[in-house]
C-alpha positions as CSV (number, residue, x, y, z in Angstrom):
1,X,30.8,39.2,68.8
2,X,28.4,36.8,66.7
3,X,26.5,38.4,64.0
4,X,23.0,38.7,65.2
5,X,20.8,36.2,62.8
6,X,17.6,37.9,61.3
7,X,15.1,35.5,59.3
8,X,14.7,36.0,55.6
9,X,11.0,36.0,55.6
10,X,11.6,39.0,58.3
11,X,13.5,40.7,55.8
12,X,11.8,40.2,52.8
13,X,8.7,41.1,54.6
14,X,11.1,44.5,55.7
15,X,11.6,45.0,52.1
16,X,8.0,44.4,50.6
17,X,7.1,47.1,53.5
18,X,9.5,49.7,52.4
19,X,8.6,49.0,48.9
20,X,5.0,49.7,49.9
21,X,5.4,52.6,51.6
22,X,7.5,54.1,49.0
23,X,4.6,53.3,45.9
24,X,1.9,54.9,48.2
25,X,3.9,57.8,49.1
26,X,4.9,58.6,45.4
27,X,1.0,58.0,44.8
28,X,-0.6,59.9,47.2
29,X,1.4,62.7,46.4
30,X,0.6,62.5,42.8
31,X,-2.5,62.8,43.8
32,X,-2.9,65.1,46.4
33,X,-0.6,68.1,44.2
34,X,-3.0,66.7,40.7
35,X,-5.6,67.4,42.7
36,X,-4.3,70.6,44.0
37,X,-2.8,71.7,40.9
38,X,-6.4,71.2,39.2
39,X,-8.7,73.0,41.9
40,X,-6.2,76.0,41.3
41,X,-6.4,75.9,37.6
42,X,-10.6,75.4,37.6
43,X,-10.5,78.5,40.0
44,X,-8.5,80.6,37.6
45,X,-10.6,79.5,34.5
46,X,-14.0,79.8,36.5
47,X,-12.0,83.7,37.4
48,X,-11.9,84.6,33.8
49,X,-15.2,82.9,32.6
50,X,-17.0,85.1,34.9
51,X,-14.7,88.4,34.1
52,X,-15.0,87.9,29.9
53,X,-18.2,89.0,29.9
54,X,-18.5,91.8,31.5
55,X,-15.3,93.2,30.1
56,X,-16.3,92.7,26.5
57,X,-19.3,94.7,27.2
58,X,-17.1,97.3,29.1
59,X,-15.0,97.4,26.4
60,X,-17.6,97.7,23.5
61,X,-19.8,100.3,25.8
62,X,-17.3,103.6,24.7
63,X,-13.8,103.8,23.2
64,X,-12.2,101.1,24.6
65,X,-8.8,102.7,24.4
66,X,-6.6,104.5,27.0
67,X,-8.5,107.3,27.9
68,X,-11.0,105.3,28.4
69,X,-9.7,103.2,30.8
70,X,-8.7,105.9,33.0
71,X,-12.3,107.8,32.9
72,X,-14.2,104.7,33.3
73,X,-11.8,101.9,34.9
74,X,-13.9,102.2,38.0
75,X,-16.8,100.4,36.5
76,X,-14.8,97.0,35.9
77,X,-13.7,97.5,39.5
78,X,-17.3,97.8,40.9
79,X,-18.5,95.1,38.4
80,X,-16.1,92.2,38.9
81,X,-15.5,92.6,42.5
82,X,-17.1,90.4,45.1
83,X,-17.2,89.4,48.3
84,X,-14.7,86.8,47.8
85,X,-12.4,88.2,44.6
86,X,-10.8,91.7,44.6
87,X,-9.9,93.6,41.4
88,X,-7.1,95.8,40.9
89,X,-6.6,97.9,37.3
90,X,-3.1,98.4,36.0
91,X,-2.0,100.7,33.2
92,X,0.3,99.8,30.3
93,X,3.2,100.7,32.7
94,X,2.2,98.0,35.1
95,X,1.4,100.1,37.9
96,X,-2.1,100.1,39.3
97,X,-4.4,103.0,38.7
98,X,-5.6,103.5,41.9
99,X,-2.9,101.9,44.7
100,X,-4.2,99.2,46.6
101,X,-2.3,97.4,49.5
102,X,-2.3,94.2,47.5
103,X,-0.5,95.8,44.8
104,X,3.1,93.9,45.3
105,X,5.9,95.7,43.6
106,X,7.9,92.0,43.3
107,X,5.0,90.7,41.1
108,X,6.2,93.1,38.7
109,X,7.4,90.4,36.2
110,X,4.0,88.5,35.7
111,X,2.7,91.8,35.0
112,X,4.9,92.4,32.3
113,X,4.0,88.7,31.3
114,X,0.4,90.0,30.8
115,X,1.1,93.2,29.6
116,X,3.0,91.5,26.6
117,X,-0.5,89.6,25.7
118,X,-0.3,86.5,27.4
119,X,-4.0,85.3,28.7
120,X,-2.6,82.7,30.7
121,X,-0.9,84.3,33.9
122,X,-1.9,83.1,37.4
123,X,0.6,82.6,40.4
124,X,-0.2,82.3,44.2
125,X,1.0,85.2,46.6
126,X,0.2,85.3,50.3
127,X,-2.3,88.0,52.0
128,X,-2.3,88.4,55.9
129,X,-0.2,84.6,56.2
130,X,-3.2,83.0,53.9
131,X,-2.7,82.1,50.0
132,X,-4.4,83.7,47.7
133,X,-4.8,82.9,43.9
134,X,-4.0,86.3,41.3
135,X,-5.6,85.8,37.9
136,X,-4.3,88.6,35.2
137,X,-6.5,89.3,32.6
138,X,-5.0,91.8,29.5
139,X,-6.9,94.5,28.4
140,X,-6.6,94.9,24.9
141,X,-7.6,98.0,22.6
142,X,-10.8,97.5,20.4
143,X,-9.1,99.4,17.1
144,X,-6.1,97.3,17.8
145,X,-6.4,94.1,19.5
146,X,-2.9,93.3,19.6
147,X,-2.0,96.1,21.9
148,X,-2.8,95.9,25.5
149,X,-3.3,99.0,27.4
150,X,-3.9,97.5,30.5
151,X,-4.4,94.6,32.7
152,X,-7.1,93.1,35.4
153,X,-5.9,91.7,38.3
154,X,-8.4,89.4,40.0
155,X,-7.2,88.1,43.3
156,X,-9.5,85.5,45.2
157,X,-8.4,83.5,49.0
158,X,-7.5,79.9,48.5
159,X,-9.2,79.2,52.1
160,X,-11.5,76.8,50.6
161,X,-9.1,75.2,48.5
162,X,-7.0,74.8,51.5
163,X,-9.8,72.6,53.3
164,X,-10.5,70.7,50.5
165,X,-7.0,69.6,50.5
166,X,-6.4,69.4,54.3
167,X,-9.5,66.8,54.1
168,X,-7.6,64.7,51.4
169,X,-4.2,64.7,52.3
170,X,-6.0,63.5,55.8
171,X,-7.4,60.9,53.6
172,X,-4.5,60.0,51.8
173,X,-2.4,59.8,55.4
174,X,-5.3,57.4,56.6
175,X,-5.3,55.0,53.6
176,X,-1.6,54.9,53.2
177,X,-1.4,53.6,57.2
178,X,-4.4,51.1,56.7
179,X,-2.4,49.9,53.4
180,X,0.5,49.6,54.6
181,X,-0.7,48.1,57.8
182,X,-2.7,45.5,55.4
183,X,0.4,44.8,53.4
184,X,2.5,44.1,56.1
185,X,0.1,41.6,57.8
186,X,-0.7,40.1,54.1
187,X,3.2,40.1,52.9
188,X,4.4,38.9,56.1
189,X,2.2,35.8,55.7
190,X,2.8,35.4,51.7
191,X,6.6,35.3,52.4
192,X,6.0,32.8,55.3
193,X,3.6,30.6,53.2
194,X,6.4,30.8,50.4
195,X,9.4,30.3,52.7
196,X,7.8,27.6,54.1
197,X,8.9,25.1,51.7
198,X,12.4,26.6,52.2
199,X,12.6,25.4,55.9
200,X,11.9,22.1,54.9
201,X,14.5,22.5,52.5
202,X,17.0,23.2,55.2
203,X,15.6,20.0,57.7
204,X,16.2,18.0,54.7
205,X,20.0,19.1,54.0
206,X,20.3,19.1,57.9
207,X,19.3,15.4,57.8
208,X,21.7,14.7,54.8
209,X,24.5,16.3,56.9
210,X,23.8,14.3,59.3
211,X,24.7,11.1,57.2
212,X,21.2,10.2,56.0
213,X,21.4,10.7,52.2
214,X,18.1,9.0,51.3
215,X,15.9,12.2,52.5
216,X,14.7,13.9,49.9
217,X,12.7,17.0,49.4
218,X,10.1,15.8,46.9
219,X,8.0,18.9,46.4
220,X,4.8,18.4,45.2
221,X,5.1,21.2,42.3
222,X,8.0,22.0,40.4
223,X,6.8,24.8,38.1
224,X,8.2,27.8,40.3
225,X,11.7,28.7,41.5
226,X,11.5,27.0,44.9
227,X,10.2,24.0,43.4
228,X,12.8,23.7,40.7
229,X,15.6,24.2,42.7
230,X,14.1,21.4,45.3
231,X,14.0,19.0,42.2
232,X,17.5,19.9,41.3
233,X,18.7,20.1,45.1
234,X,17.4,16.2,45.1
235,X,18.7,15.1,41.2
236,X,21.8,15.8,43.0
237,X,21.3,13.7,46.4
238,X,20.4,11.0,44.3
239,X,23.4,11.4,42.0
240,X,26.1,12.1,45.4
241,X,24.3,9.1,47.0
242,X,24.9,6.9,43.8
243,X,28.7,8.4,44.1
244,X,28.8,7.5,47.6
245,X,28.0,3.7,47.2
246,X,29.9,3.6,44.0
247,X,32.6,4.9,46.6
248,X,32.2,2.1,48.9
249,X,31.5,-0.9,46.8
250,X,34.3,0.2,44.9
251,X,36.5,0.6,48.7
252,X,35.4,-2.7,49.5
253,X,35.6,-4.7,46.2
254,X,39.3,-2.9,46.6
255,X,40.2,-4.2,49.3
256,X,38.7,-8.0,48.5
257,X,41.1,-7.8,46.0
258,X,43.9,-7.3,47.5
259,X,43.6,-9.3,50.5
260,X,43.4,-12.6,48.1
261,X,47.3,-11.6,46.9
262,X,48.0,-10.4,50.5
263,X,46.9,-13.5,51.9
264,X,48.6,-15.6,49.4
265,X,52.1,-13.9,50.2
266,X,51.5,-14.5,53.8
267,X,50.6,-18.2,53.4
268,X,53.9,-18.7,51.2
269,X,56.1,-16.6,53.7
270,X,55.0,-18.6,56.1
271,X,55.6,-22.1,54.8
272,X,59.1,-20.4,53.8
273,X,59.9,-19.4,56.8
274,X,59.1,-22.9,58.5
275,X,61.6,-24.4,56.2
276,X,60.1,-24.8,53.1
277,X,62.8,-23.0,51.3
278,X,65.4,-26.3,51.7
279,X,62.6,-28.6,49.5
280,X,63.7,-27.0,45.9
281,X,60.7,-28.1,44.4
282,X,58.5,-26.5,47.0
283,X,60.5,-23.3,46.9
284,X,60.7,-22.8,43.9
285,X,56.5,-23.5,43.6
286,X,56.2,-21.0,46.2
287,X,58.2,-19.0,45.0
288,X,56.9,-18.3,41.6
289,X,52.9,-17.8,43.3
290,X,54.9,-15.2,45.1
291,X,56.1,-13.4,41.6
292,X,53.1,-14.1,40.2
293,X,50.6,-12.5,42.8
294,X,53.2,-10.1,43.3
295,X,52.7,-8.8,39.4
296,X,49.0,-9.2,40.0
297,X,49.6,-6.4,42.5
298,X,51.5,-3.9,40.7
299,X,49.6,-4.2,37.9
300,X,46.2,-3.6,39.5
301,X,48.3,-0.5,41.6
302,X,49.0,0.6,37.7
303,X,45.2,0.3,36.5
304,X,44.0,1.9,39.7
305,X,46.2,5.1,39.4
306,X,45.2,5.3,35.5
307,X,41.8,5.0,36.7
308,X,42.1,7.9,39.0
309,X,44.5,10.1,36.4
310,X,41.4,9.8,34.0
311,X,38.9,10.8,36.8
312,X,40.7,14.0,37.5
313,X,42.3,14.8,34.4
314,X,40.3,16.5,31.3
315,X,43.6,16.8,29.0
316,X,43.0,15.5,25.6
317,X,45.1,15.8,22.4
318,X,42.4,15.9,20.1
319,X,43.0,15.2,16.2
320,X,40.9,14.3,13.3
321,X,41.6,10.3,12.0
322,X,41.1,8.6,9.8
323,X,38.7,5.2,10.8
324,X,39.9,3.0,8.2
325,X,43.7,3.7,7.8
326,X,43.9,4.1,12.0
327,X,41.9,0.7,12.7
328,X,44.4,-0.9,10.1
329,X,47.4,0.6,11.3
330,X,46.3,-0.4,14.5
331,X,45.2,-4.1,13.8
332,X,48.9,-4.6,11.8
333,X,50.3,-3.6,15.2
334,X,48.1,-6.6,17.2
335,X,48.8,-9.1,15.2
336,X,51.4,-10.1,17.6
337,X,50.1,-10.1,20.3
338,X,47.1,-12.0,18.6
339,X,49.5,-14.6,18.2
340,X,47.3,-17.9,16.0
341,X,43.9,-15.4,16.2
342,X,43.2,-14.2,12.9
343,X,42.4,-10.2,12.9
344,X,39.8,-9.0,10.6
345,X,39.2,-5.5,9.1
346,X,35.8,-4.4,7.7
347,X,34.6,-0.9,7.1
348,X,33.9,2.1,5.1
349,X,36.1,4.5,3.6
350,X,35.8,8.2,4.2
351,X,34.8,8.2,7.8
352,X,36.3,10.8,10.3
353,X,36.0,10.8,13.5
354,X,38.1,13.8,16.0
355,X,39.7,12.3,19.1
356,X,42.6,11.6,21.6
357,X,44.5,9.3,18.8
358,X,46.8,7.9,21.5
359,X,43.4,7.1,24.2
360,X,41.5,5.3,21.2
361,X,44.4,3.1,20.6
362,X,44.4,2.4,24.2
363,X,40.6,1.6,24.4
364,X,41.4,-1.0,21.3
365,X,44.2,-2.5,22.6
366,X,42.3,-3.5,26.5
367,X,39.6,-4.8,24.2
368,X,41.6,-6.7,21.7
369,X,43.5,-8.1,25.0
370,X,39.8,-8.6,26.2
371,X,39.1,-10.2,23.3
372,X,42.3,-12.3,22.9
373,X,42.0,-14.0,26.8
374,X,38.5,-15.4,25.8
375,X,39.3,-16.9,22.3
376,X,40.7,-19.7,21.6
377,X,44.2,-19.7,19.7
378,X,42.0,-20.7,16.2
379,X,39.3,-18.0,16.9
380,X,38.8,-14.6,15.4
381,X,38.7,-11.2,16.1
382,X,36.7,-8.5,13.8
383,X,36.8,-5.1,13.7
384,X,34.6,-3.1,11.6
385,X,32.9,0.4,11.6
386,X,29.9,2.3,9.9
387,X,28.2,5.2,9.3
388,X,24.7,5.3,11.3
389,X,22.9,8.9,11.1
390,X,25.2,11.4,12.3
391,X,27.6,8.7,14.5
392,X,30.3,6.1,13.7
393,X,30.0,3.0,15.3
394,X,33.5,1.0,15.9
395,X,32.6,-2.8,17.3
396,X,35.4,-5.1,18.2
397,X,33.8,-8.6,18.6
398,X,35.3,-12.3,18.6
399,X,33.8,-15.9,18.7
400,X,35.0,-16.5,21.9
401,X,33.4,-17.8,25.1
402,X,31.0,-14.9,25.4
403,X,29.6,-13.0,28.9
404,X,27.0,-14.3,30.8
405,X,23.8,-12.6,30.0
406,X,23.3,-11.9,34.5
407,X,27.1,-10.5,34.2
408,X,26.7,-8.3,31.0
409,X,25.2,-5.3,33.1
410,X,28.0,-5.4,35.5
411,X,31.2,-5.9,33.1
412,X,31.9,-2.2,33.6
413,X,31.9,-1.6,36.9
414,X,35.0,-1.4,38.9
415,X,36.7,-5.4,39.9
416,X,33.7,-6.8,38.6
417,X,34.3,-10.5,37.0
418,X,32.1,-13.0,35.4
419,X,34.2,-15.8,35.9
420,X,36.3,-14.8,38.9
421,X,38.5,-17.8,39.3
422,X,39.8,-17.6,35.6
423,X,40.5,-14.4,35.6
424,X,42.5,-14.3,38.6
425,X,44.1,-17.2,36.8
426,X,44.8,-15.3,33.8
427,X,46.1,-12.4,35.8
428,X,42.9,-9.8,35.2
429,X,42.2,-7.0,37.9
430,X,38.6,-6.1,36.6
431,X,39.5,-2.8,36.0
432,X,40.3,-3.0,31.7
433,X,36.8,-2.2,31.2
434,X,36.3,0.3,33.6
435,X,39.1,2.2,32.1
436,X,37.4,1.7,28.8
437,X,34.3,3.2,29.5
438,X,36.1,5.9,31.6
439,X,38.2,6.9,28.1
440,X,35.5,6.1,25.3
441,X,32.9,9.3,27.6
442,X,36.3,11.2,27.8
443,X,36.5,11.7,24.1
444,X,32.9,12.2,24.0
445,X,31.3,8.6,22.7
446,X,30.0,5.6,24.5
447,X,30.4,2.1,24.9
448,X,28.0,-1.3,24.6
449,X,28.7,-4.8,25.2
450,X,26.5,-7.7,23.8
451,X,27.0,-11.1,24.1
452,X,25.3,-15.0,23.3
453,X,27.1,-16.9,26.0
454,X,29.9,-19.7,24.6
455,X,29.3,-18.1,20.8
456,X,31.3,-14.4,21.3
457,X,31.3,-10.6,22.1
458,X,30.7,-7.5,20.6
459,X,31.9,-4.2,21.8
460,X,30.3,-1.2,20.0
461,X,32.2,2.4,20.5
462,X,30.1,5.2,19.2
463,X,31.7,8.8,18.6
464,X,30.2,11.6,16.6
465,X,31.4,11.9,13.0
466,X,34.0,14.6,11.8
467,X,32.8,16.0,8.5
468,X,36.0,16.2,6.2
């Protein structure tokens, strides 16, 4: 069965509700039992303001002990009672003098409560199915003020009260539907408004699906959530879309590559196979274009699957060298393939740098190759590295032929070549600097190239240094 879709401004405005609801409950009850809770407690305190008075002069008028209470208990009775209040008088033993039917034997322990001298008892207890509020007042000897011989018990109806309340919990009900009837009209159209830029979020990634990867979102603001993640969402488009046509200049410059090889084997299997092959000389011309295109091919196979191991491989060896005894090591190695070239070493001592040992000898060895098939057989070739700030920079350079200054942009990028027909002749694949700049950002530095066309090249690696 599909899954029923529900929108997420639907259910954030579902949550904002519940959310609302919830505050506005927790508040209005607050409220409403505050109130309540303080309309009780005035009641009581208004209760005993009104019987202090007339006790302290009852009390002062004769003896003010036991026997008093008992001859003359009547008079606080008759005195405090109203139309609204009634009084009841209990003895030390917490049973009333005269009985009354509101005398309630289970109140028994808040008369205690009293009796022990407390001033502050009150509870609620229900007369005829209607609440009323019971105020005990202790009754305390004048010789001894710490003994109580007796307690009042005011008991007034919490009718009133109970209309007062009934009015503001109506209240409360009535604002808390209006609120949340508000909220849900105002949060339902604060989530749209902020969605909004959402949906165009999806159009736009539902274009780009579709195969059109120069949309872009371009949100005027960036300074929230949405707006950040649209700015990343199209750093990204922009970087996949860059991938993508690296992709396919890189596909086609492939393929222009090999069909110059492909089509040369053809041409010379065909003349061969029209009889060619019983003219010695011709044969063994054709022949040997045959071996040599036929290298050209397995060796640009080779570069183009180290190409692609250093694209998906992140496994380095990393070690801490030495620059000066590793470059001279290295250069004492070259010297043979250098061949009349004279190699030159020039640096400082002390300098460390930490990386794949066996990688940097590679990156030095395409350049020094680099360097060797564009200098002539009396030319030289310098290496030399410095301390600058908290880098080393390694340059390679000769006095060769140099690059072309509209080239020197492009001499990294994938089949890319200057001078196409002499480095076909020369057997190059344009890929020796790609895989360069592909190792030099796998250990972590970079690579420049400048050039003065016909006067030479300098390469500059730059790694961090490694403090010994």
């Amino acid at each position: 069965m599909k899954e029923m879709y529900f929108p997420l401004r639907y259910r954030l405005s579902l949550f904002h509700l519940l959310l609302l609801i919830i505050l506005l409950s927790v508040f209005s009850y607050a409220i409403f039992f505050g109130t309540k809770n303080y309309l009780i407690q005035n009641t009581a305190v208004s209760l005993r303001a009104q019987a202090k008075p007339v006790i302290e002069k009852w009390l002062h008028s004769g003896s003010g002990d036991t026997d008093y209470l008992k001859s003359n208990g009547r008079f606080l009775i008759e005195n405090l009672g109203s139309r609204d209040t009634s009084v009841m008088i209990l003895n030390a033993s917490g049973k009333p003098m005269k009985p009354d039917g509101d005398f309630v034997l289970s109140e028994a322990a808040y008369y205690r409560q009293s009796l022990s001298g407390d001033n502050e008892v009150r509870y609620i207890t229900e007369k005829n199915g209607s609440p009323s509020l019971v105020v005990l007042i202790p009754l305390r000897k004048v010789s001894d003020p710490s003994e109580v011989m007796g307690v009042v018990r005011l008991s007034t109806p919490l009718a009133p009260l109970e209309r007062i309340l009934a009015r503001q919990k109506l209240i409360l009900m009535a604002g808390i539907i209006l609120t949340v009837f508000a909220g849900a009209l105002i949060g339902f159209w604060i989530t749209t408004v902020s969605l909004k830029e959402l949906s165009t979020m999806v159009q736009t990634c539902n274009d780009i699906a579709g195969g059109n990867l120069t949309r872009r979102i371009n949100l005027p603001r960036d300074n929230d959530e949405i707006g950040q993640l649209a700015k990343a969402f199209d750093n990204m488009i922009t970087r996949i879309e860059n991938l993508f046509t690296a992709q396919s200049r890189f596909v086609a410059n492939a393929a222009h590559e090999l069909r110059t090889p492909m089509a040369a084997l053809q041409g010379s299997l065909e003349v061969l196979m029209r009889g060619a092959q019983d003219d010695r000389d011709s044969f063994l011309r054709l022949t040997r274009g045959m071996y040599r295109e036929i290298t050209r091919l397995s060796r640009m196979s080779e570069q183009l699957l180290d190409l692609t191991k250093i694209e998906t491989s992140d496994v380095l060896h990393k070690t801490t060298i030495d620059v000066k005894k590793f470059i001279a090591e290295f250069v004492q190695y070259s010297q043979v393939i250098a061949e009349e070239r004279t190699l030159v070493c020039d640096g400082e001592s002390g300098l460390h740098i930490t990386v794949d040992s066996d990688v940097l000898k590679q990156v030095l060895f395409n350049l020094t190759d680099n360097a060797i098939q564009h200098t002539e057989s009396s030319g030289t070739i310098q290496f030399s590295w410095k301390l600058t700030g908290m880098d080393i920079n390694i340059r390679v350079s000769d006095d060769g032929c140099g690059i072309d200054p509209a080239s020197l942009p492009h001499i990294f990028d994938p089949f890319f070549r200057g001078d196409s027909s002499r480095s076909r002749v020369r057997g190059g694949t344009g890929l020796g600097l790609t895989i360069v700049k592909k190792l030099v950002e796998l250990n972590g530095g970079r690579i420049s190239a400048d050039s003065i066309s016909r006067e030479g090249t300098v390469f500059t690696l730059v790694f961090p240094s490694s403090r010994i």
